[in-house]
ZADREN-242189 format. One line per 10 residues: number of its first residue (from 0); their letters; for each residue x, y, z of N, C-alpha, C. Coordinates in steps of 0.1 Angstrom, whole numbers. Layout:
NUM) a) X Y Z X Y Z X Y Z ~ ...
This chain:
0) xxxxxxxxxx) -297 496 195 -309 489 196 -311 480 184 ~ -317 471 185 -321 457 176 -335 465 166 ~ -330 466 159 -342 468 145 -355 461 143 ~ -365 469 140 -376 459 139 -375 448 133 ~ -369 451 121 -370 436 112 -360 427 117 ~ -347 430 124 -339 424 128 -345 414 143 ~ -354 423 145 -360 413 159 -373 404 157 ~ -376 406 143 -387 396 136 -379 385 134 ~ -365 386 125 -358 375 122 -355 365 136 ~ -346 371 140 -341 366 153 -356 357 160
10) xxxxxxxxxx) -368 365 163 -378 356 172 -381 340 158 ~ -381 344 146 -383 332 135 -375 322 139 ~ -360 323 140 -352 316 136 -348 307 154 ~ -353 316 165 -356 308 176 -368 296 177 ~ -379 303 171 -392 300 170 -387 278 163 ~ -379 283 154 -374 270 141 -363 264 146 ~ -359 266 159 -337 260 162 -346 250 169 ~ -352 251 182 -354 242 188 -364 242 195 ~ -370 257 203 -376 259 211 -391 249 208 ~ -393 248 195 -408 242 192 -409 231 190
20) xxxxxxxxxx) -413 223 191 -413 203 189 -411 206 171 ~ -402 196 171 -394 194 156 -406 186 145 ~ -407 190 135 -420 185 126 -411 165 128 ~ -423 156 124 -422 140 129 -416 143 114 ~ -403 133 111 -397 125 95 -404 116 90 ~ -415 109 84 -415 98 84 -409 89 72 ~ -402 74 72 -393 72 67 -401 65 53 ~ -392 65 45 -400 62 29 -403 51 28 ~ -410 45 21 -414 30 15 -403 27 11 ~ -405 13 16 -397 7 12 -390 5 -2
30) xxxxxxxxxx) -379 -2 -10 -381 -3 -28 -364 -14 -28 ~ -365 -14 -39 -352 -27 -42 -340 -16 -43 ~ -332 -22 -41 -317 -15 -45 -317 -10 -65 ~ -314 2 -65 -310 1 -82 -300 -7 -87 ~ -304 -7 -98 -298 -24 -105 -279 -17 -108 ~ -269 -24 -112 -258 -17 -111 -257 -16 -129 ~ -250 -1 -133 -248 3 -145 -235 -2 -155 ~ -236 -9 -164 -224 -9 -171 -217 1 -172 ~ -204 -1 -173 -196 11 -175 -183 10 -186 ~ -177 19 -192 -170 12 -202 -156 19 -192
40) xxxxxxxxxx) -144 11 -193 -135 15 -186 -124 22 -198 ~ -118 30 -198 -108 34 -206 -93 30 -203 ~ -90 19 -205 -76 13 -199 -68 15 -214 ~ -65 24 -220 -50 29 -231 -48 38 -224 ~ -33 32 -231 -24 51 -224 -27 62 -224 ~ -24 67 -223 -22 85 -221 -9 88 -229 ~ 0 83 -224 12 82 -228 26 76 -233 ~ 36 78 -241 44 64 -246 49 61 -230 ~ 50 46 -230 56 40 -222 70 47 -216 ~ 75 43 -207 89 53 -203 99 46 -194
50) xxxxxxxxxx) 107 45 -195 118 31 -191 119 39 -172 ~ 121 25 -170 121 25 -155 138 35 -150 ~ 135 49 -140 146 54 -135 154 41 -136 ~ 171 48 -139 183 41 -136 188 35 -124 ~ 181 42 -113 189 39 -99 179 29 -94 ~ 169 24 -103 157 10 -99 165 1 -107 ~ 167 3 -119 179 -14 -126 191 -14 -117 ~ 199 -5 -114 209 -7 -104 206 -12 -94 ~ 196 -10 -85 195 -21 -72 187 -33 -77 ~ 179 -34 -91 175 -47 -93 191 -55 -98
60) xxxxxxxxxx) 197 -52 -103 207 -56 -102 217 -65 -92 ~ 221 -51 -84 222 -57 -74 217 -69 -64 ~ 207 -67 -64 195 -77 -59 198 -91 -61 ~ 196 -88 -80 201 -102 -86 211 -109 -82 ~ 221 -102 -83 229 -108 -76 236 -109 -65 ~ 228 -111 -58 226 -117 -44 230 -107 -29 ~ 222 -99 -36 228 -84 -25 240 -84 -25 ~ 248 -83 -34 259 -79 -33 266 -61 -35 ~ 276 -58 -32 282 -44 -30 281 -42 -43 ~ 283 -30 -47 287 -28 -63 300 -30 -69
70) xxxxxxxxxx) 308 -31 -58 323 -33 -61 323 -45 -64 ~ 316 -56 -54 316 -66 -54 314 -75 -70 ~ 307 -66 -74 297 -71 -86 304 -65 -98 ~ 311 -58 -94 321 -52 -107 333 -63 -109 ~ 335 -68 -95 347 -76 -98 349 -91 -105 ~ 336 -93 -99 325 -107 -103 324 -109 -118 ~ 322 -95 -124 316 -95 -137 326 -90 -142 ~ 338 -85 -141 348 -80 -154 354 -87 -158 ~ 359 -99 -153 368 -110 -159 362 -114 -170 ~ 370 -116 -181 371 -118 -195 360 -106 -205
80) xxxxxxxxxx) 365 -96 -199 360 -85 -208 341 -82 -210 ~ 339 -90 -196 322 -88 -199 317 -78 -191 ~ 328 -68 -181 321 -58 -175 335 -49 -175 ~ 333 -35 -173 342 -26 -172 343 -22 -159 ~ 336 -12 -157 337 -7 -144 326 2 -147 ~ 317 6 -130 303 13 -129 303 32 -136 ~ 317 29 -136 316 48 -135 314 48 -156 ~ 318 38 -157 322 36 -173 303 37 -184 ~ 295 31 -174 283 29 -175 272 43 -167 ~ 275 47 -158 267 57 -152 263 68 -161
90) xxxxxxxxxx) 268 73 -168 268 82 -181 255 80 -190 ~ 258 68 -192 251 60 -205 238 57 -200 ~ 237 53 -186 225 51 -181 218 62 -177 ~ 220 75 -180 217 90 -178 212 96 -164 ~ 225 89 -158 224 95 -142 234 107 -145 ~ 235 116 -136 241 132 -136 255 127 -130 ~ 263 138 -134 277 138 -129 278 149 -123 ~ 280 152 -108 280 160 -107 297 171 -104 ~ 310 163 -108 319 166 -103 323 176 -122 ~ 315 170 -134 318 177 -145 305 185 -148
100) xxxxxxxxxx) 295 182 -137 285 189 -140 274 188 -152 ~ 272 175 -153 261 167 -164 251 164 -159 ~ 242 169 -166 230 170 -157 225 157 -162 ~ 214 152 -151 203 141 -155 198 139 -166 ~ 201 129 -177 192 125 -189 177 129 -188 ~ 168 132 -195 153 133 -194 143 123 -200 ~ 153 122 -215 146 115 -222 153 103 -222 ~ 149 92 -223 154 68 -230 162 74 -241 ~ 169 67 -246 172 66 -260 181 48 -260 ~ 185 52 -276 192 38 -278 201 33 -271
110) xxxxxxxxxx) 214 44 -266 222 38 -257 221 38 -244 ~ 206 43 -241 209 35 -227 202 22 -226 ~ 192 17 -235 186 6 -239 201 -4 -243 ~ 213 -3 -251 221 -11 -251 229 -7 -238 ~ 231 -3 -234 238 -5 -222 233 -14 -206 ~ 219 -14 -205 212 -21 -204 213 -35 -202 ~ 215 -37 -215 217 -52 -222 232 -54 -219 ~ 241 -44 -220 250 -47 -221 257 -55 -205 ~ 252 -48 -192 247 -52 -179 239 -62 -179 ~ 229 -66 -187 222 -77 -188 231 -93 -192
120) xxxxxxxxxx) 241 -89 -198 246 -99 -203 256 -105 -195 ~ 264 -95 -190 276 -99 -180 264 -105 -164 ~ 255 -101 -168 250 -104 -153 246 -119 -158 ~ 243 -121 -163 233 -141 -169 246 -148 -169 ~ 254 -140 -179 268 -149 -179 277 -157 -163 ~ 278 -150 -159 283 -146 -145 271 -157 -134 ~ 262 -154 -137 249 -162 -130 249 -175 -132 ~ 251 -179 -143 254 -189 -150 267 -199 -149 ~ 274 -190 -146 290 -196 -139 288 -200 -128 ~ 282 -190 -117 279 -190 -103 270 -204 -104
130) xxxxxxxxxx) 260 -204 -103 248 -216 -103 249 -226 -109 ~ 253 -229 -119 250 -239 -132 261 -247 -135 ~ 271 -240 -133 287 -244 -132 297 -249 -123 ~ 293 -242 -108 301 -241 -101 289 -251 -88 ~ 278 -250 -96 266 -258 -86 268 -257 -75 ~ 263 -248 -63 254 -245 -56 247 -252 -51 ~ 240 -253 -37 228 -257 -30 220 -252 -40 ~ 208 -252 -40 194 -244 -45 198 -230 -38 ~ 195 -230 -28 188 -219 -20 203 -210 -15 ~ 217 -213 -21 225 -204 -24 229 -198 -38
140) xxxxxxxxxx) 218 -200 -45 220 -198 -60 213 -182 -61 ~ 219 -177 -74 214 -160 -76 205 -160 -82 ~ 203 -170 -91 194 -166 -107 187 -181 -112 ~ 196 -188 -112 193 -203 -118 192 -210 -106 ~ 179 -211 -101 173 -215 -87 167 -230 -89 ~ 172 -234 -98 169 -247 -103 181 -258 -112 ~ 178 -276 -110 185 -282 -115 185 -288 -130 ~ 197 -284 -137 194 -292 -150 192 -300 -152 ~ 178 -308 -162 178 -322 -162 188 -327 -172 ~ 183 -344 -171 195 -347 -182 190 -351 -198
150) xxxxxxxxxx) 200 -353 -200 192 -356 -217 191 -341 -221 ~ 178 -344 -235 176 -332 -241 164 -323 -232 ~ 160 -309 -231 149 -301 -222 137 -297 -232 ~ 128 -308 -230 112 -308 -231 105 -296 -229 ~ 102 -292 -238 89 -283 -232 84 -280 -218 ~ 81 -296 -215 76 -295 -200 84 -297 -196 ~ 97 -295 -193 104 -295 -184 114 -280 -185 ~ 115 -274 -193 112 -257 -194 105 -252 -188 ~ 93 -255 -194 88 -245 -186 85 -240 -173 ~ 90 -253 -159 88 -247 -153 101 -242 -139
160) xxxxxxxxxx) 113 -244 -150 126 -235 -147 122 -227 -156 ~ 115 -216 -164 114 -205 -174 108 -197 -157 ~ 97 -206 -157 86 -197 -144 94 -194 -133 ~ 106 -199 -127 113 -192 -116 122 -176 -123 ~ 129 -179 -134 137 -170 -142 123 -157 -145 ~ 114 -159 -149 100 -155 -150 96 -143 -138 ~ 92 -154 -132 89 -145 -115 106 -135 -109 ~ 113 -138 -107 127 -135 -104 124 -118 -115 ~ 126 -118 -125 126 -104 -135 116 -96 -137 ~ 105 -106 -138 90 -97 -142 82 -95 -132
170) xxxxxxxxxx) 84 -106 -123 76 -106 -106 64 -114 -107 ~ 60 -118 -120 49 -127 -119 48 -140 -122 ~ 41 -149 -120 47 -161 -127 42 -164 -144 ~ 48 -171 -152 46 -172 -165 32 -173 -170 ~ 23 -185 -154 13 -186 -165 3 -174 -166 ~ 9 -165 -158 -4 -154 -163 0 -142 -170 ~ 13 -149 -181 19 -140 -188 8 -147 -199 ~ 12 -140 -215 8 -143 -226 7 -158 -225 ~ -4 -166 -235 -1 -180 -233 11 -187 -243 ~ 15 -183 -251 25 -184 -257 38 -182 -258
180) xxxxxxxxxx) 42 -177 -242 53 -165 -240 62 -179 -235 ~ 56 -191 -231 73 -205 -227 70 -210 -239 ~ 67 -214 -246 66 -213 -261 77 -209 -264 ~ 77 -192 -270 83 -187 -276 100 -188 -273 ~ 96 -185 -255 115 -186 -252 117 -199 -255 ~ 113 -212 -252 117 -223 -253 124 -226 -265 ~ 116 -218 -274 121 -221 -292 132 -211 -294 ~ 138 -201 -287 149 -194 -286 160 -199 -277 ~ 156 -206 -267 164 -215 -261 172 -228 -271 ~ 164 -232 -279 165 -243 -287 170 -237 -297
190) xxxxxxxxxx) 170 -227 -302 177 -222 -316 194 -215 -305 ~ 192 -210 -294 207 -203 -290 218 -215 -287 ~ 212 -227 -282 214 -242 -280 217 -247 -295 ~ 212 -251 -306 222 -255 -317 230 -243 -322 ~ 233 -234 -322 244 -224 -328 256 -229 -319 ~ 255 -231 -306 267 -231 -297 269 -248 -291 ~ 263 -259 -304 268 -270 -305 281 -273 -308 ~ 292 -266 -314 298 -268 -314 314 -269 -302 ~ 309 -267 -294 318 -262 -279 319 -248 -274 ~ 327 -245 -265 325 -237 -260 333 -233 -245
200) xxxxxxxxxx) 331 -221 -237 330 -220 -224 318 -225 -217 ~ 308 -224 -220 297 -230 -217 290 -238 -227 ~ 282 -252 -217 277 -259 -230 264 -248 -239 ~ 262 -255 -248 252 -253 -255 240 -248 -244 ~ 236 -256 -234 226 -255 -229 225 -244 -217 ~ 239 -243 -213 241 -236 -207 239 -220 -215 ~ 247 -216 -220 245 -207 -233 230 -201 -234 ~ 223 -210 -238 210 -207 -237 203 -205 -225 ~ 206 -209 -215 201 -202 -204 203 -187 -202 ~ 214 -181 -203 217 -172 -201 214 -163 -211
210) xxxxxxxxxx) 211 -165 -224 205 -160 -233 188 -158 -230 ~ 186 -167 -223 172 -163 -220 169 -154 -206 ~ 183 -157 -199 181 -143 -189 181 -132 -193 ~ 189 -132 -203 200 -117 -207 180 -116 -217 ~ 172 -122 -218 161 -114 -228 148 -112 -218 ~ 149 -115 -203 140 -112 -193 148 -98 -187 ~ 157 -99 -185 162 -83 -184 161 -78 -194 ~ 155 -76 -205 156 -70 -211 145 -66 -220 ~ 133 -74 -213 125 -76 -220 114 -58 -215 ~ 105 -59 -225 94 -46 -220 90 -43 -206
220) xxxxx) 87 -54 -203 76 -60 -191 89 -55 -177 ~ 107 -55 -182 110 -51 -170 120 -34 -170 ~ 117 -32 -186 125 -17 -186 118 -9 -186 ~ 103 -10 -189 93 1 -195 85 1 -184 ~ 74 14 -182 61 14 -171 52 24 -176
């Protein structure tokens, strides 16, 4: 049997569900929206920066040069002692071995930062041969997606072969890098260009191109996150 107080509740809570016409809402006065709050954002790290996994520069790599196989790209790039071979570099770039049983790097250090570079270099060089040298259509070119002018290279006419090389490594275009940043390479272009006045495998100018690739690979903005 249902308890006294248990059958007081029970008739309440019928009395309030529905059985009785529902009390009327009536809706508030009207008023303005509240005004919106400043707020301070906290955009610094948390943490030191941390170089991008190894197996993302390998297919950017690859990428670069022009979807190619990795065999492909080894063979491309070892002539005259500017690439070895991938297994020679996997170590260094602190991917795991698993047939000696080397486990995965954890932490960046120095050598895989030059090794890096070291990849960075054979790849501009090589880019530089392909495109610049052996000239290409445009739109069969890997890297140097653009024509040299003639004479000496202006400012303005850097900068805006910097901005394809630019976009191509960093992903964004120059001008909404630092405003200083075609600037700065241009005057490193122009200092790698008189050192290699004197001849060469590549001209002076050439030289300097590839010097300025080999420092977009290598720059913060594409090894760190």
């Amino acid at each position: 049997m249902i308890g006294e107080a248990a059958l007081v509740g029970l008739v309440g809570l019928v009395g309030l569900g529905g059985c009785g016409r529902p009390d009327v809402v009536e809706p508030s006065a009207p008023a303005p929206l509240p005004a919106h709050h400043a707020f301070t954002l906290d955009a610094t790290p948390k943490q030191h920066r941390r170089m991008v996994p190894p197996e993302a520069f390998l297919r950017a790599y690859l990428q670069w040069f022009g979807g190619l196989a990795p065999l492909e790209v080894q063979r491309r790039a070892k002539v005259d002692g500017l690439f070895d071979t991938w297994k020679d570099y996997l170590a260094a770039l602190g991917l795991p071995d698993y047939q000696v049983d080397t486990p995965r790097m954890t932490e960046s250090n120095t050598i895989m930062l030059a090794t890096l570079g070291r990849l960075a270099e054979a790849l501009c060089v090589r880019a530089v041969e392909h495109d610049l040298v052996a000239h290409p259509p445009i739109d069969q070119r890997a890297i140097f997606a653009f024509d040299e002018p003639d004479g000496d290279l202006t400012l303005a006419a850097f900068t805006p072969r910097f901005d394809v090389l630019h976009r191509t490594f960093l992903s964004y275009p120059a001008a909404l890098a630092p405003a200083d940043r075609a600037a700065r390479f241009y005057a490193l272009f122009r200092e790698v260009a008189s050192h290699h006045a004197g001849g060469g495998a590549l001209t002076p100018a050439r030289t300097a191109w590839a010097a300025i690739c080999t420092a977009l690979v290598q720059h913060p903005e594409t090894e760190l996150y």
